[in-house]
VEXGU-892428 format. One line per field, with one value per atom (N, C-alpha, C): z, x, y; atom name; residue number from 0; residue in one letter. Coordinates in nm, 4 decimals, padded with zeros to 6 digits. Atoms other than C-alpha are relative to their C-alpha. Layout:
<fivexs>
pz = Z  ...
px = X  ...
py = Y  ...
a = CA  ...
k = NUM  ...
r = A  ...
</fivexs>
This chain:
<fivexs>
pz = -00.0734  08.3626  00.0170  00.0072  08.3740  00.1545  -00.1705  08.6812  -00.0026  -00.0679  08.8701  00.0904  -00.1124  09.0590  00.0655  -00.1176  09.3768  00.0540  -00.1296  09.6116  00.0601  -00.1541  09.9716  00.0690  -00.0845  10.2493  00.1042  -00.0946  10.5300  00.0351  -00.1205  10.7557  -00.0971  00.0462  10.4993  -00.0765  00.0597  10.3106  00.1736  -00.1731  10.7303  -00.0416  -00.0222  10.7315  -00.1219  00.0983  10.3962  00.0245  -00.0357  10.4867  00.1425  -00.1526  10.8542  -00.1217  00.0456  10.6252  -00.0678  00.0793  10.3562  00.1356  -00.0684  10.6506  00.0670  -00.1083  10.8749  -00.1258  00.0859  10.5348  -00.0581  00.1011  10.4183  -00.1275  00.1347  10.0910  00.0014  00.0278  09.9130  -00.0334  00.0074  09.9311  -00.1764  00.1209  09.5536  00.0024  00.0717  09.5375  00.1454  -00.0939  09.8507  -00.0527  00.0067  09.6823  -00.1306  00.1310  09.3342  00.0875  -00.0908  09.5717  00.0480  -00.0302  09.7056  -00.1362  00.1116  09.3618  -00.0605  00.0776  09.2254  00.0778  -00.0692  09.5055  -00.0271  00.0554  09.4131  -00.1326  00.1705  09.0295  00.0038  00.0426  09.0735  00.1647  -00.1252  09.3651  00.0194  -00.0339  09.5019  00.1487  -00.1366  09.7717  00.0032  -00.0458  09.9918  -00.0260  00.0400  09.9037  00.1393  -00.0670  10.0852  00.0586  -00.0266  10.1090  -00.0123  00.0106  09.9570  00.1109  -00.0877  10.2073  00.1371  -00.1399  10.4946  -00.0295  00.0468  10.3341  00.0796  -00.1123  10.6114  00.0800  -00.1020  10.8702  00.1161  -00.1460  11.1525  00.0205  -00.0935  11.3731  00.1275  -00.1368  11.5943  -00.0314  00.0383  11.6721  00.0320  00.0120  11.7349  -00.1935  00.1632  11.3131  -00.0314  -00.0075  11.2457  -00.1546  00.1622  10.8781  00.1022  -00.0526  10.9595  -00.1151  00.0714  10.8583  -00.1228  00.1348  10.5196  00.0184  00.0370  10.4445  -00.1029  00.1001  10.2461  -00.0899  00.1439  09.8871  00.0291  00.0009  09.9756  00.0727  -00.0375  10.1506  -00.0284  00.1077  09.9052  -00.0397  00.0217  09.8043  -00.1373  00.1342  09.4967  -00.0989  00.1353  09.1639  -00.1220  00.1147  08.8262  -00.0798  00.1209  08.5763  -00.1414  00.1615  08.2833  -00.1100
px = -00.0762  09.1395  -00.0877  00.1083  09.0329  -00.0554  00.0469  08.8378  -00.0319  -00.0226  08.8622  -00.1818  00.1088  08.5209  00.0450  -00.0174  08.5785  -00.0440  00.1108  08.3765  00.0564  -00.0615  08.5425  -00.1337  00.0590  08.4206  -00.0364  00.0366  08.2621  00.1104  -00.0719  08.5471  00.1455  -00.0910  08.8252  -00.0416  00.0604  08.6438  00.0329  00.0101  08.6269  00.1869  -00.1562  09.0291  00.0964  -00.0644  09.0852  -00.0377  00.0220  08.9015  00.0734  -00.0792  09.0896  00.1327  -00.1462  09.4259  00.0058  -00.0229  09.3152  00.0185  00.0124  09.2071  00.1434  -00.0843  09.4918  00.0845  -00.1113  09.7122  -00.0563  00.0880  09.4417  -00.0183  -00.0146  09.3977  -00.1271  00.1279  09.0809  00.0700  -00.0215  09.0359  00.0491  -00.0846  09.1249  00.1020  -00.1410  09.4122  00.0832  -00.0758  09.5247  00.0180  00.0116  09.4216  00.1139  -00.0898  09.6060  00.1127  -00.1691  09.9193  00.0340  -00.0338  09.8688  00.0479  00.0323  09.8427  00.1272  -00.1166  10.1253  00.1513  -00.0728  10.3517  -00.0068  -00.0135  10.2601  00.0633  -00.0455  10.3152  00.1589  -00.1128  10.6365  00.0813  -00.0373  10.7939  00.1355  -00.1046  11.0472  00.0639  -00.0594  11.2944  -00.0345  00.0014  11.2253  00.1485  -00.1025  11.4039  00.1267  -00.0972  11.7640  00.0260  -00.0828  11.8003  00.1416  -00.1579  12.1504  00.0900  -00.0570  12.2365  00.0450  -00.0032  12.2047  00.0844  -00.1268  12.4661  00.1142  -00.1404  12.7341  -00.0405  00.0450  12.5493  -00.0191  -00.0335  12.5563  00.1115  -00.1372  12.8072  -00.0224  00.0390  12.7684  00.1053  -00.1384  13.0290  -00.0470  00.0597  12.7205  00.0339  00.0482  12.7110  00.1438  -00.0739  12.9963  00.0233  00.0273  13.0619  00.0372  -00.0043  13.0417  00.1264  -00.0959  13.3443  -00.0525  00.0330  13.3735  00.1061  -00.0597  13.4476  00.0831  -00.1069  13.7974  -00.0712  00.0276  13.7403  00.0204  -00.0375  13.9072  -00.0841  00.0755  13.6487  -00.1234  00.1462  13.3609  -00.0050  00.0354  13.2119  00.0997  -00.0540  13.3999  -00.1086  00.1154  13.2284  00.0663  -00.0361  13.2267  00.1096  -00.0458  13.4617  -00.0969  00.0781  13.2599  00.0917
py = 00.0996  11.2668  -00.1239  00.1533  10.8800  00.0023  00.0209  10.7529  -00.1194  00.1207  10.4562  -00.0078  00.0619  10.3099  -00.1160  00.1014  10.0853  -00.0252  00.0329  09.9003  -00.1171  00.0408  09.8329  -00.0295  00.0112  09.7324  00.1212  -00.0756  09.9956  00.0355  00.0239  09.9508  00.0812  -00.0300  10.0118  00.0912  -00.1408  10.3031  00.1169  -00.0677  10.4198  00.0565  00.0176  10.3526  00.1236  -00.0435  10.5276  00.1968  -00.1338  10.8556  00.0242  -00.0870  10.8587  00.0521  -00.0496  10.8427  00.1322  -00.0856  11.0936  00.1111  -00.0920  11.3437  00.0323  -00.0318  11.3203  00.0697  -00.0801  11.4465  00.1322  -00.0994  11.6990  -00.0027  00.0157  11.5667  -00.0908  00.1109  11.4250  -00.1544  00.1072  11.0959  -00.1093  00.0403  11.0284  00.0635  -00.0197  11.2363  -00.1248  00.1040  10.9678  -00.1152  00.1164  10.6710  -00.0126  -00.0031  10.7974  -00.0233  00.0204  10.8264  -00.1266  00.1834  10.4247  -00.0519  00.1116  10.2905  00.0631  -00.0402  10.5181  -00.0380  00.0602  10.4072  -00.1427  00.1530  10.0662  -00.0871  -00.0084  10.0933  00.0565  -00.0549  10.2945  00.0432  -00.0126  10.2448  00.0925  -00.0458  10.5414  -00.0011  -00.0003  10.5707  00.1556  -00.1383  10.8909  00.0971  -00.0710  11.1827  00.0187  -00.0445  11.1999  -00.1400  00.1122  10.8242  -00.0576  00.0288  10.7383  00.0884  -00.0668  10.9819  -00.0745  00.1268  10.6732  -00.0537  00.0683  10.4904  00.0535  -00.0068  10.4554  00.0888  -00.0748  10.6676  -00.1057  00.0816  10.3928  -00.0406  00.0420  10.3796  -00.0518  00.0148  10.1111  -00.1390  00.1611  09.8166  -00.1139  00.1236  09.5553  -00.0392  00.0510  09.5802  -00.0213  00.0676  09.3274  -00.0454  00.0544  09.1998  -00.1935  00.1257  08.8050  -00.0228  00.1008  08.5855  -00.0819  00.0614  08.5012  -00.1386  00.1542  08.1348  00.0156  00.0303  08.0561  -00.0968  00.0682  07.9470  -00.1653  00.1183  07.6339  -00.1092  00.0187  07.5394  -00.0620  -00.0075  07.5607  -00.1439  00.1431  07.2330  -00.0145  00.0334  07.0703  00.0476  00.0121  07.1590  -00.0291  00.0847  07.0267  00.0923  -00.1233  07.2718  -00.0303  -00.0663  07.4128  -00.0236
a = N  CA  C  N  CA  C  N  CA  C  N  CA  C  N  CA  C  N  CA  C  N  CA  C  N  CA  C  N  CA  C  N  CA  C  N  CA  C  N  CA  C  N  CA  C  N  CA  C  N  CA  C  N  CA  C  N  CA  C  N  CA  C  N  CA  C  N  CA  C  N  CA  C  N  CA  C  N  CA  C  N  CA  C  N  CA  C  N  CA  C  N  CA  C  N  CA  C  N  CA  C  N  CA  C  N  CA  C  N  CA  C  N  CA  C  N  CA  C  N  CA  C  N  CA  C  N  CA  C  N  CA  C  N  CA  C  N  CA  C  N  CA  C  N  CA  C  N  CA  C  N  CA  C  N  CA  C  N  CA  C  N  CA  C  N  CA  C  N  CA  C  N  CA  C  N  CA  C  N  CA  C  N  CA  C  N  CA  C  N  CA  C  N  CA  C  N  CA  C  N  CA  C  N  CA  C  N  CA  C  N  CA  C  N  CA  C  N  CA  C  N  CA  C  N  CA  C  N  CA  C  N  CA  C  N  CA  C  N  CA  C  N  CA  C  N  CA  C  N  CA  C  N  CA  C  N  CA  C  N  CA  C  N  CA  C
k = 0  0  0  1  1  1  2  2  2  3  3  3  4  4  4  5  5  5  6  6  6  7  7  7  8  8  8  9  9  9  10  10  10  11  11  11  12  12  12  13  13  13  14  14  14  15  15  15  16  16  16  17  17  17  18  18  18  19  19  19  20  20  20  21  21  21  22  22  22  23  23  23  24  24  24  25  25  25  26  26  26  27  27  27  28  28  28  29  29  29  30  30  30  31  31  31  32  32  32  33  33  33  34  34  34  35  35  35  36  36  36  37  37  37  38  38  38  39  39  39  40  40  40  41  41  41  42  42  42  43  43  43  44  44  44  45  45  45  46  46  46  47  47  47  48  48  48  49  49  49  50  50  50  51  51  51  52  52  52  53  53  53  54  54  54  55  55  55  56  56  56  57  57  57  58  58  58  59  59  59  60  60  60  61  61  61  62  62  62  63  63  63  64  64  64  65  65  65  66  66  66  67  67  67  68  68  68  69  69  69  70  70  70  71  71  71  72  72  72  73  73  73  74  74  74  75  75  75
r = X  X  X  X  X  X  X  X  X  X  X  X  X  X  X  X  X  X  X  X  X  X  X  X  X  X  X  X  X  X  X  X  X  X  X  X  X  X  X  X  X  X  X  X  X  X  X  X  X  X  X  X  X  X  X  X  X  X  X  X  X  X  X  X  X  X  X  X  X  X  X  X  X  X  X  X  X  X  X  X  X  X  X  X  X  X  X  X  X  X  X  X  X  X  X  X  X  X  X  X  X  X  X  X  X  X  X  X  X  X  X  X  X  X  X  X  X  X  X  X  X  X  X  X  X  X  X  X  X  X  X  X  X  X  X  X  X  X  X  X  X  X  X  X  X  X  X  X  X  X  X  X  X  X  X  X  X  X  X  X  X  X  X  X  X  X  X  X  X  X  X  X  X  X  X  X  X  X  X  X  X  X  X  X  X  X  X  X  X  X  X  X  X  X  X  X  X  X  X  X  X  X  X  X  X  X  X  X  X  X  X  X  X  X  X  X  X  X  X  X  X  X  X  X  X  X  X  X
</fivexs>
């Protein structure tokens, strides 16, 4: 497998070992997981599932403006 060399600062090497720890995972297999989230970005599993799950009657569709309305434009 290829390997990557990096040189952070103290503070964010500090930041990167709190994150790996708190997941139990070495700190490369954490960092492969930033950069692969970066490169290939997914939605969490069971997202499309949110689609129409709020029910609240603040969320309003705003008034759509009549066509007739719309600025003049040239015809194509």
């Amino acid at each position: 497998m290829p390997q990557i060399s990096l040189y952070i600062d103290a503070e964010t090497l500090r930041k990167v070992e709190n994150a790996a720890s708190r997941r139990n995972i070495s700190i490369s297999k954490w960092v492969a997981e930033q950069i692969r989230t970066k490169v290939e970005p997914v939605y969490p599993e069971g997202f499309e599932a949110l689609f129409g799950s709020i029910e609240d009657d603040s969320f309003q569709r705003p008034s759509q403006p009549v066509f007739d309305q719309d600025s003049p434009r040239e015809s194509l």
